[in-house]
C-alpha positions as CSV (number, residue, x, y, z in Angstrom):
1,X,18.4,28.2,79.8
2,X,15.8,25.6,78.5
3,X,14.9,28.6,76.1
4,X,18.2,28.5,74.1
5,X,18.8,24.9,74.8
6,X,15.1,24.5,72.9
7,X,16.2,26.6,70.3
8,X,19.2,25.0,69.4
9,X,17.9,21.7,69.4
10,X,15.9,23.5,66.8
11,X,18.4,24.8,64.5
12,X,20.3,21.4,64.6
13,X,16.7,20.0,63.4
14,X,16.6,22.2,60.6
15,X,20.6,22.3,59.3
16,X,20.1,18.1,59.3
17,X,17.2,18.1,57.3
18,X,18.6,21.1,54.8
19,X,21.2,18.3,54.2
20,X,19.5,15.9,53.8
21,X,17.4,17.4,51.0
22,X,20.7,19.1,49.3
23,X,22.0,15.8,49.1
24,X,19.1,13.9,47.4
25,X,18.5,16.7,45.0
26,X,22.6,16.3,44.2
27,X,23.1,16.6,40.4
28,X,24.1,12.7,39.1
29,X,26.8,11.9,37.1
30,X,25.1,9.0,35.0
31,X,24.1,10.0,31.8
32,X,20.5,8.9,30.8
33,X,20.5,6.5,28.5
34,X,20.1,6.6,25.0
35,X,16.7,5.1,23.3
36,X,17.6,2.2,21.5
37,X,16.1,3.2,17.7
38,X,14.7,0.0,16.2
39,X,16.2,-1.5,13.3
40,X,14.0,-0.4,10.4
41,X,12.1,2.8,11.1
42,X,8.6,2.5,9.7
43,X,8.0,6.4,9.5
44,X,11.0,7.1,7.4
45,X,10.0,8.6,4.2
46,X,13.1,7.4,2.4
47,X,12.9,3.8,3.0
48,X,12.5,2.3,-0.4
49,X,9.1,0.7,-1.4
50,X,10.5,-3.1,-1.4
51,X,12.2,-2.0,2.1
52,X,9.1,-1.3,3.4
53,X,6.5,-3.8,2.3
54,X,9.8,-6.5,3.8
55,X,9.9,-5.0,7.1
56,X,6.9,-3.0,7.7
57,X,3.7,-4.5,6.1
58,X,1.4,-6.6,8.0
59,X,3.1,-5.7,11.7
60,X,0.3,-4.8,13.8
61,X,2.2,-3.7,16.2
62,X,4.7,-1.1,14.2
63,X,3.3,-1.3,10.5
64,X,2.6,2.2,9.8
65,X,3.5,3.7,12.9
66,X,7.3,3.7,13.0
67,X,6.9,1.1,15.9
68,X,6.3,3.8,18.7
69,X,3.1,3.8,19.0
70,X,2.8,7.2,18.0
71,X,0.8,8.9,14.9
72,X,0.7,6.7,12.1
73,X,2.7,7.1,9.4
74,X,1.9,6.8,5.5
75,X,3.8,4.1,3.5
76,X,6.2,5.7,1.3
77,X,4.9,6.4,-2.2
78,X,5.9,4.1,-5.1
79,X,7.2,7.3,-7.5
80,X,8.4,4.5,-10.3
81,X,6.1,4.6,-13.1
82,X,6.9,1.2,-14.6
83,X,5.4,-0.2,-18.5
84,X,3.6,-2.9,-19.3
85,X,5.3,-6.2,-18.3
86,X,6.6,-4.9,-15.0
87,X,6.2,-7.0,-11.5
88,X,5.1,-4.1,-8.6
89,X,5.2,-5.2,-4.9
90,X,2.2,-4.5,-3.1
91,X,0.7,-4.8,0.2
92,X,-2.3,-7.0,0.4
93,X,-5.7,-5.8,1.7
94,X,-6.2,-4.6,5.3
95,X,-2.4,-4.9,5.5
96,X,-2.0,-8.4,5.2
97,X,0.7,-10.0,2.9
98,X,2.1,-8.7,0.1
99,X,1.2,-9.5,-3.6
100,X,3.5,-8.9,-6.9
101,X,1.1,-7.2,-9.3
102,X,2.5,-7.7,-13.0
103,X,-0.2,-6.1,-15.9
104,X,1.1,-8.4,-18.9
105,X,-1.1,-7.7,-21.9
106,X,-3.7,-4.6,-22.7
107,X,-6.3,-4.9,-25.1
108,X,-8.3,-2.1,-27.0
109,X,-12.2,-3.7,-28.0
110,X,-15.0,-2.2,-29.5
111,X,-17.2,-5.2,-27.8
112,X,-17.5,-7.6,-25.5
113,X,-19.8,-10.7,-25.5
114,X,-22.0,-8.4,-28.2
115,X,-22.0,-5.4,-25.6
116,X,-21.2,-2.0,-26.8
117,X,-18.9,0.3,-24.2
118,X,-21.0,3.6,-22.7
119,X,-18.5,5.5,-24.2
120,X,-15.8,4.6,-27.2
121,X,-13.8,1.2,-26.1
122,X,-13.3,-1.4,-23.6
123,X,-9.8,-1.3,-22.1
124,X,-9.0,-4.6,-20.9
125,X,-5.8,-5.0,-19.2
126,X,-5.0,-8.8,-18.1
127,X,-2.6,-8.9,-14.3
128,X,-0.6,-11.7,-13.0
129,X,-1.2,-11.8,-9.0
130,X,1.2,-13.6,-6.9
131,X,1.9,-13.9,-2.8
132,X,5.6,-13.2,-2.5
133,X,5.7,-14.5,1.7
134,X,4.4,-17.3,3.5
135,X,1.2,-15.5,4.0
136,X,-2.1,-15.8,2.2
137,X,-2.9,-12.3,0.4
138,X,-6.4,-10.8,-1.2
139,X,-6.2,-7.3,-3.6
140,X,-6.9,-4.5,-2.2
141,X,-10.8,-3.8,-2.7
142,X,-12.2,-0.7,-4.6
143,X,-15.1,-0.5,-1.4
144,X,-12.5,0.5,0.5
145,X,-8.5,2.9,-0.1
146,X,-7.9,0.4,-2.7
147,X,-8.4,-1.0,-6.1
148,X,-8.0,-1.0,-9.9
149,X,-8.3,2.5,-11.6
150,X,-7.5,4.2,-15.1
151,X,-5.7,7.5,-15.4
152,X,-6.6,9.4,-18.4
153,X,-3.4,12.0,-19.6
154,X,-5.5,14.6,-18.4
155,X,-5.2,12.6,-14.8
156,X,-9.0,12.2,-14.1
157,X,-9.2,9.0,-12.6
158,X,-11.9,6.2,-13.9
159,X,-13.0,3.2,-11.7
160,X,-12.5,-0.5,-13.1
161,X,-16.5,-1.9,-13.4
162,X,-17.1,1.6,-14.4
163,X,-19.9,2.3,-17.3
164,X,-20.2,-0.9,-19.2
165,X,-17.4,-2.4,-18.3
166,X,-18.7,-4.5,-15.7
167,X,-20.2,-6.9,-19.1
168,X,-16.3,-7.7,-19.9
169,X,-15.8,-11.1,-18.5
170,X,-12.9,-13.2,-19.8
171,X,-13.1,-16.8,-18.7
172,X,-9.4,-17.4,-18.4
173,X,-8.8,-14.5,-16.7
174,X,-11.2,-14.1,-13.6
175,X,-9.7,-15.0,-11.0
176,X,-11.0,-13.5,-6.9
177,X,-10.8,-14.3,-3.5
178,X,-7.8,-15.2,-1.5
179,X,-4.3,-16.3,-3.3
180,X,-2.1,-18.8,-1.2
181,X,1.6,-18.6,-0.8
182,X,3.4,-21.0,-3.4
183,X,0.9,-20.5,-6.4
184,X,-0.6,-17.2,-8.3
185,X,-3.5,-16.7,-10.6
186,X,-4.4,-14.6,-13.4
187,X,-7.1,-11.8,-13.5
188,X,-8.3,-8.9,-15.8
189,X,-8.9,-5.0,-15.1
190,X,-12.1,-3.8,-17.8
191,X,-12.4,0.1,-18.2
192,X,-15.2,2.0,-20.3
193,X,-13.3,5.0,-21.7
194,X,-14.2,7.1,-24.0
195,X,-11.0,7.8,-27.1
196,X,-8.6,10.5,-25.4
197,X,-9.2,8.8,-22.0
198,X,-7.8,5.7,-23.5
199,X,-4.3,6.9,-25.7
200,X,-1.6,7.3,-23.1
201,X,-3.3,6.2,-20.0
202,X,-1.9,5.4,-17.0
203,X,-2.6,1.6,-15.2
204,X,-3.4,2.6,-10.8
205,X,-3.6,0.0,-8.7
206,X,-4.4,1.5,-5.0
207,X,-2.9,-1.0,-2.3
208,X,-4.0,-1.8,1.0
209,X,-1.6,0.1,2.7
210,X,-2.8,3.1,0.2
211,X,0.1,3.1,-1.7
212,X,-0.2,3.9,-5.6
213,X,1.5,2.1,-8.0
214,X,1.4,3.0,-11.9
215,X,2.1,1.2,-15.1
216,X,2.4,3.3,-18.6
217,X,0.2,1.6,-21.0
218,X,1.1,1.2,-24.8
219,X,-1.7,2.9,-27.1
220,X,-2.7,-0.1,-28.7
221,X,-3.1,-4.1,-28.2
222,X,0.2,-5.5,-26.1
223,X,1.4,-8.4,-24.2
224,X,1.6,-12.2,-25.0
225,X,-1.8,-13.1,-24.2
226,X,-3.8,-10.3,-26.7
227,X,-4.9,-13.2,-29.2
228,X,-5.9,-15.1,-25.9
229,X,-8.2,-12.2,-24.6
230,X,-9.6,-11.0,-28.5
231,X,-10.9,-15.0,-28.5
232,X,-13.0,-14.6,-25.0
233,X,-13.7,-11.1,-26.3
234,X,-16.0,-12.3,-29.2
235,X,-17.4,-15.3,-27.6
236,X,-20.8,-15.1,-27.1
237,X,-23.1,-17.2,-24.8
């Protein structure tokens, strides 16, 4: 008797817990929730350049990684190849800021200050650089993803300072260093190129986000400020 009274206090153990488990590991009803997506997704290829530098530049936090924290993501490429004249957004060095580039004027020079180029001429290519946002902003530098560069029309790419080039030094037009919101200054790109490298070349600047943004230069002295540069050009001493 106290045999099958034991065992079927047993198999009333056992039916009560196999409930109890059947009942916590019930399917639920309630849908999971859907992941909010953020506003601007940083990742997205096909945001726009402008789009991007607005939303996505200088954000520690999602700049660059589509605000997940997952793998970073490359800032869309600027695939606008603008001319001479035209005002580029780009991000500022180390990410911080953003800068309108506008190349106004090129000039073609056989000297500079009495020194000869390496190779045929001096390319010297005057830029207007301006903080668009409340934030202080510095070019990207060449030490680093960015800077200043000259694409030949057989697309070898030549370094501003490069050769002689680092003798061109235009007084008006030397501007460095950090550029605060509400004011721009004006600065010049030299290149030491050699005749072909020159005709038809291509104006890089390298941000510091890595994105590259072109300018088509005219094949011989442009811009409202060529007389300007020509004068600092020949002045020696």
């Amino acid at each position: 008797m106290r045999t099958r009274t034991a065992a079927g206090a047993a198999l009333l153990l056992v039916a009560a817990l196999t409930g109890c488990g059947a009942e916590e590991s019930a399917p639920s009803n309630e849908k999971p929730q859907a992941k909010t997506s953020p506003s601007v997704d940083c990742s997205d290829t096909s945001l726009g350049q402008a789009e991007w530098v607005e939303n996505c530049a200088g954000d520690s936090e999602g700049a660059g990684t589509g605000r997940d924290g997952g793998e970073p993501a490359a800032p869309p490429a600027d695939e606008t190849v603008h001319v001479l004249g035209d005002p580029a957004l780009t991000v500022g060095d180390e990410g911080v800021g953003v800068l309108e580039m506008t190349p106004s004027s090129v000039v073609f020079a056989k000297e500079s200050d009495g020194n000869d180029p390496a190779k045929d001429v001096f390319v010297v290519v005057t830029v207007k650089k301006r903080p668009t946002t409340a934030a202080p902003a510095e070019e990207s530098s060449p030490m680093g993803p960015g800077g200043w560069q000259w694409k030949a029309p057989d697309g070898q790419a030549l370094g501003e300072g490069d050769g002689e080039s680092y003798n061109v030094v235009l007084g008006d037009f030397s501007a460095s260093g950090t550029i605060q919101p509400g004011s721009f200054v004006w600065d010049a790109e030299a290149f030491d190129l050699t005749a072909a490298q020159a005709k038809g070349g291509t104006l890089v600047y390298v941000d510091g986000e890595g994105t590259a943004h072109q300018w088509k230069m005219p094949e011989q002295d442009s811009g409202p400020q060529v007389a300007e540069v020509k004068k600092d050009l020949s002045t020696v001493g």
